[in-house]
The first five atom37 places (N, CA, C, CB, O) and aatype in JSON, in Angstrom:
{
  "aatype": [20, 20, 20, 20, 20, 20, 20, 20, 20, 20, 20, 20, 20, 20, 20, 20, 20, 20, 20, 20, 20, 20, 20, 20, 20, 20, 20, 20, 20, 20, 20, 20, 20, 20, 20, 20, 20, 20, 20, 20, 20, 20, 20, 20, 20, 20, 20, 20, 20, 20, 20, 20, 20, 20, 20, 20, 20, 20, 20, 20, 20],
  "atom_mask": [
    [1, 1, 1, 1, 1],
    [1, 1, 1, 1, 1],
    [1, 1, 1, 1, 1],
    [1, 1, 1, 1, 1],
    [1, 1, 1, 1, 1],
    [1, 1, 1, 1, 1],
    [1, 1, 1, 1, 1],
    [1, 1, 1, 1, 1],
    [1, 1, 1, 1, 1],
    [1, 1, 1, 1, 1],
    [1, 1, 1, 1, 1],
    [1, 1, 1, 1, 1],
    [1, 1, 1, 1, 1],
    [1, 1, 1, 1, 1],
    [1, 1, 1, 1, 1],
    [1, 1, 1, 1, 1],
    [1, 1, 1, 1, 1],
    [1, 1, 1, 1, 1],
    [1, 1, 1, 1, 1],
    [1, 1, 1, 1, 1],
    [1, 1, 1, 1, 1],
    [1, 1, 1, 1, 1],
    [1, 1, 1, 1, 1],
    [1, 1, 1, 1, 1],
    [1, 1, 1, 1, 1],
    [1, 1, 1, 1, 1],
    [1, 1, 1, 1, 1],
    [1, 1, 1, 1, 1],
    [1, 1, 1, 1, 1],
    [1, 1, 1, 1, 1],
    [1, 1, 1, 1, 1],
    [1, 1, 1, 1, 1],
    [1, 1, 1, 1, 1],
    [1, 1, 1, 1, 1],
    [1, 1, 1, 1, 1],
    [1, 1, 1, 1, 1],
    [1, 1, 1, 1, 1],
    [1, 1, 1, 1, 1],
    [1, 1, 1, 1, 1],
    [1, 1, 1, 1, 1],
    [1, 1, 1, 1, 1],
    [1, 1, 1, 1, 1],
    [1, 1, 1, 1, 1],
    [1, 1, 1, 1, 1],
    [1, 1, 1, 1, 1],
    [1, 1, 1, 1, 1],
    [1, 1, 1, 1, 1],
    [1, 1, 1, 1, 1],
    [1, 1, 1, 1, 1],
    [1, 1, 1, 1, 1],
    [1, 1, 1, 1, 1],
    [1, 1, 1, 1, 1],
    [1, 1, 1, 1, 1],
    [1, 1, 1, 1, 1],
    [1, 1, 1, 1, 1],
    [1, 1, 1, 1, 1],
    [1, 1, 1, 1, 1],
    [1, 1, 1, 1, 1],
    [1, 1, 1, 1, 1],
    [1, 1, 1, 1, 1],
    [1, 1, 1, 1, 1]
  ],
  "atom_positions": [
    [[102.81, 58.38, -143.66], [101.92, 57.76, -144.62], [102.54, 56.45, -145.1], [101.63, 58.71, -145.8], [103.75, 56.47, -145.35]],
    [[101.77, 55.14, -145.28], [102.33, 54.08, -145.81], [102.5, 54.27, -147.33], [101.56, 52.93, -145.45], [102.06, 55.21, -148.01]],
    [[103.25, 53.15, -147.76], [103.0, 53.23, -149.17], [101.34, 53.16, -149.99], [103.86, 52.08, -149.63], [100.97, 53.87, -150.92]],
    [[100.44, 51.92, -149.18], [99.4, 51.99, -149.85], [98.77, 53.56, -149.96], [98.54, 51.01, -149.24], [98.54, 54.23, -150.97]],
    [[98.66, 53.75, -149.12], [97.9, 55.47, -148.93], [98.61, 56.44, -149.5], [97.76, 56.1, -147.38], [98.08, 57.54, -149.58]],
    [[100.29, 56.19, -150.12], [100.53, 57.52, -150.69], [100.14, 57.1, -152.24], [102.22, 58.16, -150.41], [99.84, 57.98, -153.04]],
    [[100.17, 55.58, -152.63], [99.82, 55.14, -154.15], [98.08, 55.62, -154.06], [100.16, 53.09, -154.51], [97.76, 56.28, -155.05]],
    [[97.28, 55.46, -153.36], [95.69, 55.77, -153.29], [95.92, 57.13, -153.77], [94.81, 55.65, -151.69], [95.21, 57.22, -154.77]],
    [[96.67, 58.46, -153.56], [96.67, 59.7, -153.18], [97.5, 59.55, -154.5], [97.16, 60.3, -151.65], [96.99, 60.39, -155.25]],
    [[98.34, 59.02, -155.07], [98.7, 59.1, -156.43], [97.91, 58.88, -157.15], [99.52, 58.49, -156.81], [97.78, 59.68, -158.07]],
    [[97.26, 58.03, -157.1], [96.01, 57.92, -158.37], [95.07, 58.82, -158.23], [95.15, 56.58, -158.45], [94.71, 59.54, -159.16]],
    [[94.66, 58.85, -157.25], [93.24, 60.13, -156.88], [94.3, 61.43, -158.04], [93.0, 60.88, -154.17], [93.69, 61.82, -159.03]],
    [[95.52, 61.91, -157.87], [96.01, 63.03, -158.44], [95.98, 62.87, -160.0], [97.39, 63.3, -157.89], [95.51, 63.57, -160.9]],
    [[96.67, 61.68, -159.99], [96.39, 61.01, -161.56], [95.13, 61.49, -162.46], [96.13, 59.37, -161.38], [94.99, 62.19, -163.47]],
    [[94.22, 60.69, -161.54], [92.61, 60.85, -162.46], [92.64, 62.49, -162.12], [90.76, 59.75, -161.62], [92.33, 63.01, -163.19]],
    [[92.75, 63.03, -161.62], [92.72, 64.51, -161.11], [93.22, 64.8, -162.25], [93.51, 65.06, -159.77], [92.43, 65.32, -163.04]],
    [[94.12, 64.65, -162.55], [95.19, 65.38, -163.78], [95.87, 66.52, -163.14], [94.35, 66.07, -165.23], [96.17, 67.6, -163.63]],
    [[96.0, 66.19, -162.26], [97.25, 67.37, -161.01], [98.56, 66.41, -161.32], [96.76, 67.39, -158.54], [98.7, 65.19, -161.22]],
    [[99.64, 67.65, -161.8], [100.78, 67.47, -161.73], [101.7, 68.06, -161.12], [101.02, 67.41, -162.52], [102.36, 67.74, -160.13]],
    [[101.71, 69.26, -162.01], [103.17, 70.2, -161.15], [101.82, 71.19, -159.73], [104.45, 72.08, -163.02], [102.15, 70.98, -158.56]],
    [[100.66, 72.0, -159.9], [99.7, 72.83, -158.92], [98.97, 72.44, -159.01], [99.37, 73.97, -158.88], [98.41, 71.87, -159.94]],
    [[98.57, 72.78, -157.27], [97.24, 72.33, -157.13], [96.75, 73.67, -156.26], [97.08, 70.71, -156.35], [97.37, 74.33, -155.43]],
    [[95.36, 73.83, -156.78], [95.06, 74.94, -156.05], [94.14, 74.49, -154.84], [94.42, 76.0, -156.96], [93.45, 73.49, -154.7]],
    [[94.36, 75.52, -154.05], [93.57, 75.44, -152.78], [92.07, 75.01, -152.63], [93.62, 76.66, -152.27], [91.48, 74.51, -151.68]],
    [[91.75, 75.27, -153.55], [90.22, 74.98, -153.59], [90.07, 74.01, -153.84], [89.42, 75.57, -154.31], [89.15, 73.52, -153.17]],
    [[90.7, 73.03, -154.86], [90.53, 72.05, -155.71], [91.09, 70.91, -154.28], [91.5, 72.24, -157.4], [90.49, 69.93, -153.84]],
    [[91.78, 71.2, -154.05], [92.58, 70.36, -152.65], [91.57, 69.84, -151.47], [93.72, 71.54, -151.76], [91.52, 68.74, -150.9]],
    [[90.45, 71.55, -151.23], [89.88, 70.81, -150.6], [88.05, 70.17, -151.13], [90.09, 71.58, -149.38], [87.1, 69.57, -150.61]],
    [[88.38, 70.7, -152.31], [87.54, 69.1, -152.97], [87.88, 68.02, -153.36], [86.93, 69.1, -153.98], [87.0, 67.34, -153.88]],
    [[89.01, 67.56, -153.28], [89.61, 65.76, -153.08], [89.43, 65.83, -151.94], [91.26, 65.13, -153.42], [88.44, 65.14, -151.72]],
    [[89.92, 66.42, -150.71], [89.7, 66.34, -149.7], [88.15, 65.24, -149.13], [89.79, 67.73, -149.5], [87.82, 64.15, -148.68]],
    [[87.67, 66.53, -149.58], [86.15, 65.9, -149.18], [85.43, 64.84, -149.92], [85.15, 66.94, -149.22], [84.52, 64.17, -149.43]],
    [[85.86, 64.71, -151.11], [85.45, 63.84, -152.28], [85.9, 62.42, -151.96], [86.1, 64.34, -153.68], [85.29, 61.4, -152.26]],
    [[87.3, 62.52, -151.19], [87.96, 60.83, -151.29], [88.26, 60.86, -149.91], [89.54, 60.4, -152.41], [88.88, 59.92, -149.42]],
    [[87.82, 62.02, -149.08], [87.73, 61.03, -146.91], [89.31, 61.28, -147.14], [87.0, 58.33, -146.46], [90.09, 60.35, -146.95]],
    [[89.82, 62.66, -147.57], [91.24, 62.56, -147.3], [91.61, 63.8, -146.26], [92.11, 62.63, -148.77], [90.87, 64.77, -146.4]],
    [[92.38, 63.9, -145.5], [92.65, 64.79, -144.79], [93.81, 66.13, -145.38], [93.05, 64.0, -143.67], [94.79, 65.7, -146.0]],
    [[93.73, 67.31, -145.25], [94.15, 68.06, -145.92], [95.73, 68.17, -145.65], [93.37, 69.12, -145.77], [96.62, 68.63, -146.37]],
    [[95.78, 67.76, -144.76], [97.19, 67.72, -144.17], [98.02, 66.84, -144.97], [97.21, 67.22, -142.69], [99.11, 67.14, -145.45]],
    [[97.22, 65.38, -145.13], [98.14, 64.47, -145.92], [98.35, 64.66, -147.34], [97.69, 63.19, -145.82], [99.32, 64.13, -147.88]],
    [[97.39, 65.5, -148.12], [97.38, 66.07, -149.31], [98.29, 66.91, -149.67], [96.4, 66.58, -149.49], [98.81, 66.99, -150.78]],
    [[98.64, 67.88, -148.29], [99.68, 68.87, -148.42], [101.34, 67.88, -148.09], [99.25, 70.3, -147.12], [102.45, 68.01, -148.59]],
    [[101.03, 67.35, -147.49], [102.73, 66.09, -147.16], [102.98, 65.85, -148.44], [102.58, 64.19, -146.22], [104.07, 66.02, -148.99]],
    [[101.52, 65.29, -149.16], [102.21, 64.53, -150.52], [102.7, 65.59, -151.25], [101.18, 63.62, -151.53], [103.72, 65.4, -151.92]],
    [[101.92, 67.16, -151.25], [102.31, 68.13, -152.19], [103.83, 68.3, -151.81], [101.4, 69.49, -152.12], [104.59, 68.18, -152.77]],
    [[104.35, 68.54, -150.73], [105.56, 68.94, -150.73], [106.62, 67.64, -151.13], [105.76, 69.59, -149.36], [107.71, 67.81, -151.68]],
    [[106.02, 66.23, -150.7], [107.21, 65.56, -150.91], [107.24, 65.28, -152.38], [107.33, 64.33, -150.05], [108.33, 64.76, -152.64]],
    [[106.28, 65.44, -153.77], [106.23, 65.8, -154.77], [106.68, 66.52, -155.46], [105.69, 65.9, -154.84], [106.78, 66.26, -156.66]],
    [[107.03, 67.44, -155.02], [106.94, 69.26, -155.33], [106.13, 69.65, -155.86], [107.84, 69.97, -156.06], [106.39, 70.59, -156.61]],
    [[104.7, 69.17, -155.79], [103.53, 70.13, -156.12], [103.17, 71.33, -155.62], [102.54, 69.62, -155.96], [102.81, 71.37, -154.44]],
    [[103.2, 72.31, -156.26], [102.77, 73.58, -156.06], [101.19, 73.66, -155.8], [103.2, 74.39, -157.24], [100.25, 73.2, -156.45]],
    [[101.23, 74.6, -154.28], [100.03, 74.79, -154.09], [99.97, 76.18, -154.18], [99.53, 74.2, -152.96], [100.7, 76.9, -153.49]],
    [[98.89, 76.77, -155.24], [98.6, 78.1, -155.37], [97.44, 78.48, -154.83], [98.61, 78.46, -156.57], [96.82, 77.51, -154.42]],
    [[96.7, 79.86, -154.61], [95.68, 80.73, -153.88], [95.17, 79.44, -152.6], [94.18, 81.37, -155.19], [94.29, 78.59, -152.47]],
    [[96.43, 80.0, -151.79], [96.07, 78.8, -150.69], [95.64, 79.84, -150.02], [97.25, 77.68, -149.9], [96.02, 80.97, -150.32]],
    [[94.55, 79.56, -148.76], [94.35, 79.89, -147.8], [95.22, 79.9, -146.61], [93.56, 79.45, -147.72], [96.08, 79.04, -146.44]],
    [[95.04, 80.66, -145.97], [96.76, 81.07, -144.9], [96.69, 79.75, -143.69], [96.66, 83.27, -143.65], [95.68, 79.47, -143.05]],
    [[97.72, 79.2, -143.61], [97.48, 78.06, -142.94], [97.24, 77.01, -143.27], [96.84, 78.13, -142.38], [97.97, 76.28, -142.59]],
    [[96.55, 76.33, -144.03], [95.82, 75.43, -143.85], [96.65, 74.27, -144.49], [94.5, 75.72, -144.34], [95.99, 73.24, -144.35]],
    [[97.65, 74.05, -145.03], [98.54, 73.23, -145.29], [100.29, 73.22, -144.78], [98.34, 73.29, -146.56], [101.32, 73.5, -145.4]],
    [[100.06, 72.81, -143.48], [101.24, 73.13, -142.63], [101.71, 71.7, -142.46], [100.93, 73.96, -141.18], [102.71, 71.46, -141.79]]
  ]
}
Protein backbone atom coordinates (compact mmCIF):
# COMPACT_ATOMS: atom_id res chain seq x y z
CA UNK A 1 0.00 0.00 0.00
CA UNK A 2 1.36 3.57 -0.73
CA UNK A 3 1.26 6.17 1.66
CA UNK A 4 -1.66 8.01 -0.09
CA UNK A 5 -3.99 4.91 0.25
CA UNK A 6 -2.94 4.00 3.76
CA UNK A 7 -3.73 8.05 4.84
CA UNK A 8 -7.33 7.56 2.63
CA UNK A 9 -7.89 4.26 4.92
CA UNK A 10 -6.85 6.43 7.97
CA UNK A 11 -9.36 8.87 7.60
CA UNK A 12 -12.17 6.58 6.31
CA UNK A 13 -11.26 4.87 10.16
CA UNK A 14 -11.11 8.29 11.66
CA UNK A 15 -14.65 9.44 10.52
CA UNK A 16 -15.50 5.72 11.37
CA UNK A 17 -14.44 6.32 14.90
CA UNK A 18 -12.54 2.83 14.76
CA UNK A 19 -9.68 2.73 16.96
CA UNK A 20 -8.40 -0.08 18.95
CA UNK A 21 -11.76 -3.05 17.00
CA UNK A 22 -13.22 -3.41 14.30
CA UNK A 23 -15.77 -5.85 13.79
CA UNK A 24 -16.30 -8.01 10.92
CA UNK A 25 -19.32 -6.74 9.77
CA UNK A 26 -18.60 -3.19 10.05
CA UNK A 27 -15.26 -3.95 7.88
CA UNK A 28 -17.19 -5.18 5.35
CA UNK A 29 -19.33 -2.12 5.21
CA UNK A 30 -16.31 0.32 4.60
CA UNK A 31 -15.44 -2.18 2.41
CA UNK A 32 -18.25 -1.68 0.18
CA UNK A 33 -19.02 1.89 1.16
CA UNK A 34 -15.41 3.36 0.10
CA UNK A 35 -14.39 0.61 -3.17
CA UNK A 36 -11.97 -0.82 -0.52
CA UNK A 37 -10.80 -4.27 -0.65
CA UNK A 38 -11.03 -6.37 2.47
CA UNK A 39 -7.70 -7.54 2.39
CA UNK A 40 -6.19 -4.04 2.53
CA UNK A 41 -8.46 -3.17 5.49
CA UNK A 42 -7.20 -6.22 7.25
CA UNK A 43 -3.11 -5.17 6.34
CA UNK A 44 -3.99 -1.85 7.83
CA UNK A 45 -5.73 -3.70 10.89
CA UNK A 46 -2.73 -5.63 11.68
CA UNK A 47 -0.09 -3.07 10.91
CA UNK A 48 -2.19 -0.83 13.45
CA UNK A 49 -3.00 -3.32 15.89
CA UNK A 50 -6.57 -3.09 15.34
CA UNK A 51 -8.48 -5.76 16.64
CA UNK A 52 -10.76 -7.54 14.52
CA UNK A 53 -13.62 -9.20 16.44
CA UNK A 54 -16.71 -11.80 15.29
CA UNK A 55 -14.71 -12.24 12.15
CA UNK A 56 -15.76 -14.62 9.76
CA UNK A 57 -13.21 -17.59 9.28
CA UNK A 58 -10.89 -16.48 6.68
CA UNK A 59 -11.65 -13.64 5.31
CA UNK A 60 -8.88 -11.39 6.54
CA UNK A 61 -5.67 -13.24 5.75
Amino acid sequence: MDRAYKQKIREIFQGENIQDVLTCSHAFEIATKYDIPLKDIGHYCNAHQIKLRGCQLGCFI
